[in-house]
N, C-alpha and C positions, 0 to 999 in steps of 0.2 A: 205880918205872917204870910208865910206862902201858900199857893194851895195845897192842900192834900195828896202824900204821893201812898199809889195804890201799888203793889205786886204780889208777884206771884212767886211764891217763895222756893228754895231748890236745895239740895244735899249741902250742910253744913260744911263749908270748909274752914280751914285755919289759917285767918290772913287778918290783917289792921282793916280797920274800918278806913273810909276817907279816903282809901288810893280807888284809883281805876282798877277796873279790872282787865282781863287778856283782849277782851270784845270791845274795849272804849265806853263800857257802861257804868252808873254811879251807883255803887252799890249801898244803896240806901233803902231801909226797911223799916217795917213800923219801930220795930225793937231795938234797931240802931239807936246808942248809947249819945249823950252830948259829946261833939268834939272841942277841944280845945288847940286855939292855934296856939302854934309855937315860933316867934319870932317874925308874926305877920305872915307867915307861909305856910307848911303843909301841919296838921294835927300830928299832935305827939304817939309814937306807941301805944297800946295798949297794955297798962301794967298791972291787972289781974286776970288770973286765970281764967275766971269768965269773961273776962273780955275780949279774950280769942276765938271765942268759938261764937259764930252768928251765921245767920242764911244770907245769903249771898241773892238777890233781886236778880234776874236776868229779863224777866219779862216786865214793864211798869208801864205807866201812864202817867206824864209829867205835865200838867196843862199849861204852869208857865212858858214851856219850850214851847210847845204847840203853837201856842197863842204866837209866840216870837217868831215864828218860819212862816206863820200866814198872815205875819205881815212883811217879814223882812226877807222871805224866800231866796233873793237873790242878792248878789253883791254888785253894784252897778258904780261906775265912774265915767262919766262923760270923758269926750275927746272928739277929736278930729276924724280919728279914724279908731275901728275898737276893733277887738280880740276878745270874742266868747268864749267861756270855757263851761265844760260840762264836767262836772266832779261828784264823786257820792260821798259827801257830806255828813249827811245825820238819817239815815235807809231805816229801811224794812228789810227783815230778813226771816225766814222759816225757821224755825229750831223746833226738835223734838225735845220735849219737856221727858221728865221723870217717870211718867204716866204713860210717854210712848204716843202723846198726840202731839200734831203740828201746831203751833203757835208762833203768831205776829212778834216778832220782836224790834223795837227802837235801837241801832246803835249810831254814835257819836262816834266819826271817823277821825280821832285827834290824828293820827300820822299822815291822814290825805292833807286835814286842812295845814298842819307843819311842814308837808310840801308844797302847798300852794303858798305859801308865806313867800316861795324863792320865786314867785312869779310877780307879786305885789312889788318886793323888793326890786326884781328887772323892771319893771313898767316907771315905778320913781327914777330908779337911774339912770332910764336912757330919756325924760321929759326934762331930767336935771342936765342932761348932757348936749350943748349947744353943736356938737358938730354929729349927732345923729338925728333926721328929722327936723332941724332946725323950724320954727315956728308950725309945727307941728305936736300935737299932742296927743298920747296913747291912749284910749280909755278899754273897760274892760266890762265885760255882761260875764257874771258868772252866776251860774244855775247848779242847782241841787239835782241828783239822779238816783234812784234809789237803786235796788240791784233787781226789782221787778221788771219785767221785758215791757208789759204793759206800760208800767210809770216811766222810763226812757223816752217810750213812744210817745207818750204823753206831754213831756217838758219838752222833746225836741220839735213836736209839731207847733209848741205852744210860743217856743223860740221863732219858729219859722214866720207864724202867721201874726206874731206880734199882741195876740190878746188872750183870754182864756178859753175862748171854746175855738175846738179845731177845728180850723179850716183849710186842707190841704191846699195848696196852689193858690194859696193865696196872703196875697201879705197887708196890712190893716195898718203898718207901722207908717208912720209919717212919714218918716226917713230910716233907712236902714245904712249902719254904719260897718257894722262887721265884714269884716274882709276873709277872717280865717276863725276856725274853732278849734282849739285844745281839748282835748279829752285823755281821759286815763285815769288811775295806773293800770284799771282791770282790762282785758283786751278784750272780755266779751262785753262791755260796756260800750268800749271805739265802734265795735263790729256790727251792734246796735243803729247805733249813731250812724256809722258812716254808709250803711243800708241806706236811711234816708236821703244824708247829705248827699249821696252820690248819685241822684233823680237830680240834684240841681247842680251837679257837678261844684258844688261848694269844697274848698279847700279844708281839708280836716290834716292836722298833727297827734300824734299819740307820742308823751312820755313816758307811758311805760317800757315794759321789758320788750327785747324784741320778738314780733311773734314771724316765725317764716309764712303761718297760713296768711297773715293778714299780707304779707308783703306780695305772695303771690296770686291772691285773689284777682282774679279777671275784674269781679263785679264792685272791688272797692281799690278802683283805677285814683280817686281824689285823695285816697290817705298816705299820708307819711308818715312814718316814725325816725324816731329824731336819735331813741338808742341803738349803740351799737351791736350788729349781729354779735348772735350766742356760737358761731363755726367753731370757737378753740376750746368752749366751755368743757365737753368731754375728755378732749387733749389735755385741757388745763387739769382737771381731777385727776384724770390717770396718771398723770404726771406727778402731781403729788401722793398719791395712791405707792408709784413705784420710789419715788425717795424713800419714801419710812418704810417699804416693805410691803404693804398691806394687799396681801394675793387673795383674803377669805372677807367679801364685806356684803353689806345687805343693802338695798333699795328700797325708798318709797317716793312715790310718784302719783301724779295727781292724774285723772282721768280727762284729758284733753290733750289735742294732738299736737301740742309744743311739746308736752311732756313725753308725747309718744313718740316723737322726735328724737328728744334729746336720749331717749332709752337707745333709742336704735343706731346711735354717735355712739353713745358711750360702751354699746353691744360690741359695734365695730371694732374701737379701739383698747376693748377691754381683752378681745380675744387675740389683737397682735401681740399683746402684754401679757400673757397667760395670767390673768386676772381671772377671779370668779366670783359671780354671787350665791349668797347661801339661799335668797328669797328676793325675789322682785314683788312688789303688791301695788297695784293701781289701786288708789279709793279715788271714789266718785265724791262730788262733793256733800251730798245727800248723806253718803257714812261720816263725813266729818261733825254732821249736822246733827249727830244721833246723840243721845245720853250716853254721858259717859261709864255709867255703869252697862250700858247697850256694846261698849267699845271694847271688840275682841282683841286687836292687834298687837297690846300688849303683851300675848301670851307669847307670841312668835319673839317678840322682841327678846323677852324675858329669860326663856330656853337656849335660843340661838346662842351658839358660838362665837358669835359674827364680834366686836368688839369695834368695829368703825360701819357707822350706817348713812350712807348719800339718801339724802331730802330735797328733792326737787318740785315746791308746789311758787304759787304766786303770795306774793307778800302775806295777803289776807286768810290764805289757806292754810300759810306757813304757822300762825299764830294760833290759828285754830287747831292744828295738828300737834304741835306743842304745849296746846291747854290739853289736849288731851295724853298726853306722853307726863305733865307735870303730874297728872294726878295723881299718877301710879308709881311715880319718884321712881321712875328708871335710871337708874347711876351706872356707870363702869360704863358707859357707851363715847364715842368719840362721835358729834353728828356734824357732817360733814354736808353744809347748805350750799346748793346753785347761788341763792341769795342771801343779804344780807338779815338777819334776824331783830328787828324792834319790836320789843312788847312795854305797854305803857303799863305790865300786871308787874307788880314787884311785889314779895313778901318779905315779908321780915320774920327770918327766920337763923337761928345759930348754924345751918348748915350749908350747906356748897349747894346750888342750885343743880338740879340735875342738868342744865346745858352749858355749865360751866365749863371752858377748857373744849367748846367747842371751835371748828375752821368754818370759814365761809368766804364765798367769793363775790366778789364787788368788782362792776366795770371801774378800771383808772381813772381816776378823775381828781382836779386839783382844788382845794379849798373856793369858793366863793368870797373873792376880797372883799370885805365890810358886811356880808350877812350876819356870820353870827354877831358881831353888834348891835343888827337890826333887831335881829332876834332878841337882845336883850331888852331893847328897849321900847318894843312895841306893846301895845296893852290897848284895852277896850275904849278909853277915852280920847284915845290919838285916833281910831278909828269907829267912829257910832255908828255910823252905819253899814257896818262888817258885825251883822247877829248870830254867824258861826265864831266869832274871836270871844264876842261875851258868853258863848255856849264852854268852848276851851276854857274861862277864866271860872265860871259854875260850877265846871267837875274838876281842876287840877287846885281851886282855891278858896271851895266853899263858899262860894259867892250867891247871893239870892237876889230874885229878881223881881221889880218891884208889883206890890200891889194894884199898881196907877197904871202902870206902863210894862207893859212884859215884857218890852225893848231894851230896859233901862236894869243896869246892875247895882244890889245894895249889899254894903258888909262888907265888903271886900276887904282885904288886907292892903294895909297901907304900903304906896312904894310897890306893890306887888309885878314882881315879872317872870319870865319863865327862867331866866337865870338863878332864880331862888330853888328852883326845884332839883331836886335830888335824881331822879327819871332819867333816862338816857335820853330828855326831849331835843337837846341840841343833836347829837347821834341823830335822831329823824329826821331831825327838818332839817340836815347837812348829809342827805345821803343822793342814793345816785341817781333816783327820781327827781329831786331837786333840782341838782343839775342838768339831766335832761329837757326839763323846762324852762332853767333859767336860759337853756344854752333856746332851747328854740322861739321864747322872745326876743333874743338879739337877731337869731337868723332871721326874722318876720322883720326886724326892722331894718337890717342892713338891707334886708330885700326890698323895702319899701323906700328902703334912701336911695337906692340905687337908681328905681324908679322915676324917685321925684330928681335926682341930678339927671336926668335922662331927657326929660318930659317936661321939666318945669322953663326952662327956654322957652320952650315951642306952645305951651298949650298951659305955663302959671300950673297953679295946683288943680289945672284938670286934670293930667293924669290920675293923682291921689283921688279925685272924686270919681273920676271912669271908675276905677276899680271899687270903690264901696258903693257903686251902682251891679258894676259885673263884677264878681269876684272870683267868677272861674278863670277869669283873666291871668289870675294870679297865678294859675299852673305852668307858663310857661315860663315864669322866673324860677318856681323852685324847681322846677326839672334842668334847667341849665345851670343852676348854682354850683359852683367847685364847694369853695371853703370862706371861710373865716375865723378870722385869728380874734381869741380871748386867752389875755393873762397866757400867752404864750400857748394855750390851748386850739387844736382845731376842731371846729363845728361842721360835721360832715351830713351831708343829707345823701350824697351818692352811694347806694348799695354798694356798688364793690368796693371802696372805700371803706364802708365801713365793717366790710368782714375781716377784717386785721384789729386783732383786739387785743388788749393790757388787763387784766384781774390782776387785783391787791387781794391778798389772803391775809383774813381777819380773825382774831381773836377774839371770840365775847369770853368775857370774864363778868361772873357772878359771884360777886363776893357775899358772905353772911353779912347783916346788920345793911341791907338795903344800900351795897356800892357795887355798881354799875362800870364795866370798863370795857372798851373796844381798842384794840391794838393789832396795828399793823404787822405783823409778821413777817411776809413777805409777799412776792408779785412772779407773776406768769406775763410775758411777754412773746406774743404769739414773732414780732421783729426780730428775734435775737435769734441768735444762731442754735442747731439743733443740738440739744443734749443740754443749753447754757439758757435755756425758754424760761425753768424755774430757777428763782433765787429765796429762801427762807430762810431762819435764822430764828433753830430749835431750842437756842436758850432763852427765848424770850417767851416760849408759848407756854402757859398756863394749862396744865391737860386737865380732863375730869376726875372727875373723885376716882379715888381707888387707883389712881396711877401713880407711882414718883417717878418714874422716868417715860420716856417713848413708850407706848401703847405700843403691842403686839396684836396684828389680828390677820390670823395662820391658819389653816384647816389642819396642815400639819407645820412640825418642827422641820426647819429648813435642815437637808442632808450638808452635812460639814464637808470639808475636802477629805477625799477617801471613802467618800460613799458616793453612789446615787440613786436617782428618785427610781422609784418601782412601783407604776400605776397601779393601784388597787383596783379592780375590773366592777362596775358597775359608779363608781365615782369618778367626781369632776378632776384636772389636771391638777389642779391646786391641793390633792387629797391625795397622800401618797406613803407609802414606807423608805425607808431609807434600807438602801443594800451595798455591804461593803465593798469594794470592787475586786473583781478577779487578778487572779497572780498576773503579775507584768503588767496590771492595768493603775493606771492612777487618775484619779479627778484631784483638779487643783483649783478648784471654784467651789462657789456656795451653790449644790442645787446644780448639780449638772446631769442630763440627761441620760448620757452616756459616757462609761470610762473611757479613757484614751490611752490606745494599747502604746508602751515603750518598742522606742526603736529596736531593731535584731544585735545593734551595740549596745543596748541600754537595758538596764533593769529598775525596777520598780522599788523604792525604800518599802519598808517595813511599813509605815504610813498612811501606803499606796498616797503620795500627796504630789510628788517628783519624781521623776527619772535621771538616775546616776547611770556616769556611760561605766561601760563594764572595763576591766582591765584584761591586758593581755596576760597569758599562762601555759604553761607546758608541762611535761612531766621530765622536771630539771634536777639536775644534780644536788641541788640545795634541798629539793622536799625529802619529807621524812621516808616517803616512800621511795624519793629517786635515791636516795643513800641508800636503804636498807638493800633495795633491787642491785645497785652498785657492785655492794660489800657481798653478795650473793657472787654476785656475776665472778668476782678477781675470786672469793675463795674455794670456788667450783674450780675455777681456771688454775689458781693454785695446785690444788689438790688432785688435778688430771694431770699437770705436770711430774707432781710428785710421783706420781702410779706411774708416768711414760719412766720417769728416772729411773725406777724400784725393778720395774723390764726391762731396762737395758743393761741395769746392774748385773742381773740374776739373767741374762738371756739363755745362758748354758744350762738354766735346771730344768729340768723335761716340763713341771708346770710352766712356765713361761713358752717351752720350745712346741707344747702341743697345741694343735687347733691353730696354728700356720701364725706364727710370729711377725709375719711381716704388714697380715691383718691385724694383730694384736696395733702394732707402732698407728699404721692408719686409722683407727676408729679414735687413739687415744688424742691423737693430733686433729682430727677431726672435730671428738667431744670439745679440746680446747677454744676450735674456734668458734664450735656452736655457743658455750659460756659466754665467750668476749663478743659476739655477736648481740650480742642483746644492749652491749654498753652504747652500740648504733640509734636502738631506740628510744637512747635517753638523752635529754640536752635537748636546744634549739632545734625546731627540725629544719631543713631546705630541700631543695631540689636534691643538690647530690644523695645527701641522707636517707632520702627514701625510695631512692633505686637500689643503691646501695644493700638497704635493709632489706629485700624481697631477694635480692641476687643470694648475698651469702646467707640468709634464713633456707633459702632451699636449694643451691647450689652444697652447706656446709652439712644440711641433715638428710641430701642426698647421697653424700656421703659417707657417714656415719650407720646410716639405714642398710645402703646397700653393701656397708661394710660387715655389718651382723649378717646380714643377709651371704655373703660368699663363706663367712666362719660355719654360719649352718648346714651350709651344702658342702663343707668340707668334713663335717663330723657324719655328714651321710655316706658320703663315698670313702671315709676314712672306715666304716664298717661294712660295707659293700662289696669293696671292690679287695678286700686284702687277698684275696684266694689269688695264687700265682698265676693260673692261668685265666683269671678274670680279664676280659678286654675291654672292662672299663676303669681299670687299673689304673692306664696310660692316662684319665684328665685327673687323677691327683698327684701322678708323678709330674705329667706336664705343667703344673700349677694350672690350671683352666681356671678355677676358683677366682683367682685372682683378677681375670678379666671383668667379671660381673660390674666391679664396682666402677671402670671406667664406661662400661657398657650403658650401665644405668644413667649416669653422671648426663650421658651424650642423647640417651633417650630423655632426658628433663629440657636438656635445652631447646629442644624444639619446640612445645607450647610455650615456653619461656619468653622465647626470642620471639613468639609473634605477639606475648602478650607486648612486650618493652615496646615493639613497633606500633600496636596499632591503639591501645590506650596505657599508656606506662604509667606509675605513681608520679602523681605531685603534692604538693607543699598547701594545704587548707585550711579553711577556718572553722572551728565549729561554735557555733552563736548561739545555740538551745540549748546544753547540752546542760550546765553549771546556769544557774538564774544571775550570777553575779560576774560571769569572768568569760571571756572568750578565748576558747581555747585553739592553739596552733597546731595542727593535728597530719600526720599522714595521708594522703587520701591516696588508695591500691587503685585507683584508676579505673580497673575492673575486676569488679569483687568476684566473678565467675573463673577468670584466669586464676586468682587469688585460693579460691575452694578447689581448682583442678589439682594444683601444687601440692594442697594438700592431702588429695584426693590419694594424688601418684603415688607420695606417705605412706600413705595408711595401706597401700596395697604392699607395697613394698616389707612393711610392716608385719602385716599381715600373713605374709609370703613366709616371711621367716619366721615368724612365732607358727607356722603352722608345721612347716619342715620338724620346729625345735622339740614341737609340740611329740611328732612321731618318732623319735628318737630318743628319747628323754630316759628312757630305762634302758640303752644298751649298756653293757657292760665295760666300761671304761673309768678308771682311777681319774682321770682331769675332763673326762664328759661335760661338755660345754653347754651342754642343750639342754640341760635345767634351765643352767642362771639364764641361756638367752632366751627362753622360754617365759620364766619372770620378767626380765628386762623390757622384753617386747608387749607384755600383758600390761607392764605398767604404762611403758609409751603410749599405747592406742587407750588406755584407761585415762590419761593426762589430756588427751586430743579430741577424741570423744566428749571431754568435759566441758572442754576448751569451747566448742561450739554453740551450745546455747549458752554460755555467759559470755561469751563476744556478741552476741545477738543482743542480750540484754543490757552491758553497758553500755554509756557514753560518756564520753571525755577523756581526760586522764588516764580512766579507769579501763579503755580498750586496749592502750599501751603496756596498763601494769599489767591487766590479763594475757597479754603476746608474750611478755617479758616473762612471766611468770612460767607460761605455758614452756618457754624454752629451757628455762634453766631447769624447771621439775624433771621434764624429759630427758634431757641431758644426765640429769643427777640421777635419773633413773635407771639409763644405760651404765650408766659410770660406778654405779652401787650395788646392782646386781651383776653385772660382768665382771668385775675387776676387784673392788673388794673381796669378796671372798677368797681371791687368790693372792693379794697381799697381808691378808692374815698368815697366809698359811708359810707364804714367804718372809714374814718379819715375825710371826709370834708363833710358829709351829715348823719350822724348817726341817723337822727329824722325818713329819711327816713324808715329806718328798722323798726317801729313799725309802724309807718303808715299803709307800706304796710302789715304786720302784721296782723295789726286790720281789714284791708279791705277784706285778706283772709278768717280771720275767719268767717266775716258777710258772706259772699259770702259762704263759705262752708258751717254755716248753714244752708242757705237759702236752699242752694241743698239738705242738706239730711232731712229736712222736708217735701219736695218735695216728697221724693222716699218713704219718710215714710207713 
């Protein structure tokens, strides 16, 4: 029987009795049920319902152990020359209980001692290896440290001076053989340590993770670390961070200035990435320490949006962070570790572990050839005097220790080794701590081979002995070391060397029913070329619960092409709306800042996603409006011909002969060619074309203008001047009238002719005007000379609707000076109009509106002058002698009168 185990008992959880738990402790209680092995190795399930629920020991007092560490404290193996190592083993540690006070607790470090396995394992291979060391043999002093400042202090003095009570600066030992010390994984452990060691300038190695403080310490000049720097570690996240997308994620981080470090990398390079976090939280180690019903963090977690969260603590903190994240079975989370994740706590339970389908990064590093064999086949009786291996064989195999001997193990499962177990315990003792040590026993020895091939000539294995006399000696070999080659691997101690780093991205997978899986996903190579640094390979990652495909973790939804992002004013870049983009602009990316306006030839799809270049257009004979404008122009044209005909026909009826006939033939041939005038403005434009178009536009309707304009002033002096002795008689006998309209003609060309000289029209493009089409368009050169011409018009116009205007009621049977009255009222009413809707369109539409503008006018003059007196010529012809007959009596009556 063994002795009596006492504890103190803590919040029931739901887990098999018989495994470890998160902290390496045996959870074993008064109430703990008999287990039954199954097949020589681990206890079966529990297959009643109460036999799930039990208290869980965290605090105990085990006196067979006790009794075993006060005798067998350390692991010692003679040799020639030795290599102490300082490791925390089986500690003390604080824990806040349930109650909220501090209490002692015992734990059993199985992942430290499964990495020290990879140092036992180097120390045999290179004593079995005849060309390292050659008659020379390794031995090893390995001591317990617990994580007390005190107790460090305590074993390293006790190391020093060789006996149990401390005596600084002095050493008791017969012979001291240690050249160098190992220490680790924890850095404030080395940091401990290497306080001391570095008063006697003793050579210290650390295989833990790298720390920059320790590297840059002035005052721990004798330490080295053997891992590679962490420089690409926040590259490497981010990097994978921007593959899958992930712009919204959350941080936790432990309270020590590695980790404050790697915040202020990952800061860096989070903000050239427009990355962001929802929550950064340092805990101290003190909060990891608390009851976990004390443990607030899971609220944030719980809330947060965040769906991928970076965890950056050291192995030990890791576990503890995550005993306290399992409790509260946080799922849907993607937790993304600086390091790798071993916990020797497995449940058996039917569902997906919450850190299942988690990523983690591990320094590159290659299998150990023949460890894990070692591993398999090592056990308690190949080594008795290694009392941490029969401690490992206690808690992973229900082993009891005997009554006689508290050295010695009884019960054990037959055959028993760590290959039987279900545990990811290969996973640990094959991880990057391992390596790290295995790799800096070979460097200690190739350093020490080099030595003795140096030395041993000249002075035998004095050398080898100078140095386990002086061992500070030994600093000037590792400070000059390049490398060495393992299994094709190199073992770097040179700082700059070793900031050039390779992470493998891992997979832990937690499967229900207690299976355990880590897979390689993919790798970050800081060597490779930028943009080709990460390589993974998404089909093989296992995500966490509540995922089937890649995890999304967004603040917001990425703006799709055709939108972009629109900061929301008081949030982070990563938090945004999406806004469609403006006309003529298009975004052709995911998430673009700003649209990107189309060329002045280009316009924007429907989309907004691309730019289509615009096509060329005019206003051509083919369009529906260059037809309709056509068939306008020839039937105007037409139809003034017909009226010129219908006058010449009838030029001898007095309607035709009044109002000076040879004005009549001028305005109609005029009208004609103001009509076909307009067929200029249709079709391809060119150079010629649009000289052209301005010369006969007001060349043809200064014409026409000033031809109403002399018919008016001839219906003036036509009732003016009839008296025989009037002597203004003579300018309608002399035709003066007649002159007006060359006069005028001659007064046009003179702004004319300076506009053509000094900016005349040419042949243009217009690029705004139509969102889809470039249009070929006139351009009047100057728009000023362009408004004078018309200006001239309108006076002219004006001139004579005003004449027509005062004459309008004399007495006269074919009195002209109505209709030109109308005629002229509509002209300036067409031209007038004409002006702000030329101002308002563009494209096409300033061509139809000129085109329109002429033919209206035209049809204007043409419908009230002239119609009316084609009626009266084709459909009332009796009229004309009528009124005839009625003139003559009427005019003889008057001049009997005066006679």
């Amino acid at each position: 029987m063994t002795a009596p185990r006492v504890g103190i008992l803590k919040t029931p959880v739901s887990e098999p009795r018989g495994l470890i738990n998160s902290i390496g402790q045996r959870p074993l209680c008064a109430m703990e049920p008999e287990r039954k092995m199954v097949g020589g190795g681990l206890s079966a399930p529990p297959t009643g319902a109460s036999d799930w629920t039990f208290y869980n020991c965290l605090i105990y007092s085990y006196d067979p152990i006790n009794c075993a560490l006060k005798k067998k404290a350390s692991i010692v193996q003679e040799g020639d020359v030795v290599i102490a190592v300082m490791l925390p083993l089986y500690i003390w540690q604080r824990k806040i209980n349930a109650t909220g006070h501090y209490q002692n607790v015992k734990r059993f470090k199985a992942k430290t001692y499964l990495v020290f396995l990879s140092f036992l394992f180097a120390i045999e291979e290179i004593n079995r290896n005849p060309h390292i060391l050659p008659n020379i043999t390794l031995g090893f002093d390995v001591h317990n440290v617990a994580f007390i400042d005190a107790d460090i202090m305590y074993v390293s003095l006790k190391w020093l001076s060789g006996i149990d009570r401390m005596i600084p600066n002095y050493n008791c030992r017969k012979e001291q053989k240690s050249v160098i010390v190992f220490t680790g994984p924890s850095w404030t452990t080395s940091a401990l340590i290497g306080s001391l060691l570095e008063l006697y300038k003793f050579p210290q190695v650390t295989f833990g993770r790298h720390d920059p403080i320790l590297s840059g310490n002035i005052h721990l000049t004798s330490l080295y670390q053997m891992a590679p720097k962490d420089t690409f570690l926040a590259h490497a996240m981010i990097s994978l961070l921007i593959h899958f997308r992930w712009n919204w994620v959350g941080l936790y981080i432990s309270e020590d200035e590695r980790s404050i470090q790697f915040w202020s990398d990952f800061r860096t390079e989070m903000d050239k990435n427009s990355i962001c976090v929802a929550f950064v939280e340092i805990i101290s180690i003190s909060e990891l320490s608390v009851s976990p019903n004390s443990w607030s963090y899971h609220h944030q977690i719980l809330k947060s949006s965040v769906n991928v969260i970076i965890v950056y603590f050291d192995s030990d903190s890791l576990i503890t962070f995550f005993y306290m994240v399992e409790r509260f079975l946080m799922t849907h989370k993607v937790w993304v570790m600086a390091s790798p994740y071993h916990s020797s706590k497995i449940q058996w339970s039917i569902f997906l572990h919450p850190f299942h389908g988690s990523l983690m990064f591990s320094h590159h590093h290659k299998e150990i050839s023949g460890f894990r064999k070692f591993i398999h086949t090592i056990n308690p009786s190949k080594y008795p005097n290694d009392i941490y291996l029969a401690i490992l064989w206690f808690f992973f195999f229900a082993c009891s220790f005997s009554k006689y001997d508290c050295t010695i193990l009884e019960n054990c499962p037959l055959n028993s080794s760590l290959e039987m177990l279900p545990y990811p315990v290969i996973d640990m003792a094959i991880s990057e701590e391992s390596y790290n040590l295995y790799n800096a026993v070979y460097a200690v020895a190739h350093i020490l081979h080099e030595i003795l091939l140096h030395q041993v000539e000249f002075q035998g294995l004095g050398g080898v002995k100078e140095l386990i006399h002086f061992p500070w000696k030994l600093h000037f070999f590792i400070r000059n070391i390049q490398s060495y080659h393992l299994d094709s691997n190199q073992l770097i101690l040179d700082e700059k060397r070793k900031s050039a780093a390779e992470y493998d991205i891992l997979n832990y997978c937690h499967f229900p029913t207690n299976f355990v899986h880590i897979l390689k996903v993919g790798k970050f190579s800081s060597f490779a070329l930028l943009g080709q640094q990460l390589s993974i390979h998404e089909d093989m990652i296992e995500w966490a619960l509540g995922f089937t495909e890649t995890p999304q973790s967004l603040c917001s939804e990425s703006c799709h092409p055709g939108f972009r992002k629109s900061h929301v004013e008081g949030k982070t870049i990563c938090c945004f709306d999406c806004t469609p983009c403006p006309e003529n602009e298009i975004s052709n990316e995911t998430n673009m800042e700003q649209c990107l306006r189309c060329g002045v030839n280009q316009y924007a799809n429907t989309q907004r996603i691309h730019c289509i270049n615009k096509s060329v257009t005019f206003l051509s004979y083919e369009d529906t409006l260059g037809m309709i404008l056509t068939s306008l122009s020839l039937c105007f044209s037409g139809l003034t011909v017909s009226v010129l005909g219908v006058f010449v026909k009838h030029r001898a009826t007095p309607i035709v002969k009044a109002n000076n006939l040879t004005l009549s033939y001028i305005l109609l041939i005029s009208l004609t060619f103001c009509f076909l005038s307009s067929l200029i403005f249709i079709g391809h434009p060119n150079t010629a074309t649009c000289i052209l178009q301005q010369i006969v536009f007001a060349v043809v309707f200064t014409v026409a203008i000033s031809t109403v304009l002399a018919k008016t002033v001839t219906v003036v002096l036509a009732f003016r001047v009839t008296s025989p002795g009037r002597k203004m008689r003579w300018f309608l006998i002399s035709r003066v009238p007649n002159f007006i309209v060359p006069i005028c003609t001659l007064i046009l060309l003179v702004p004319f002719g300076i506009w053509l000289g000094t900016s005349p029209p040419f042949i243009d493009i217009d690029e705004r005007s139509e969102y889809d089409h470039i249009i070929i368009v006139c351009n009047k050169g100057s728009v000023t000379a362009f408004y004078c011409v018309l200006g001239y018009l309108g006076c002219l116009a004006m001139g004579s609707f005003t004449l027509a205007f005062l004459v309008r009621n004399l007495p006269d049977t074919f009195n002209e000076a109505k209709l030109i009255t109308f005629s002229m009222l509509v002209f300036c009413s067409v031209w007038v109009t004409f002006l702000p809707v030329y101002q308002s369109t563009r494209g096409k539409s300033v061509v139809a509106t000129e085109v329109f503008s002429i033919l209206a006018s035209g049809a204007g003059l043409l419908g009230c002058i002239f119609l009316p007196k084609c009626y009266i010529i084709l459909l009332r012809p009796e009229r004309i002698y009528s009124y005839q007959c009625r003139n003559k009596k009427c005019f003889g009556t008057k001049m009997s009168s005066e006679n």
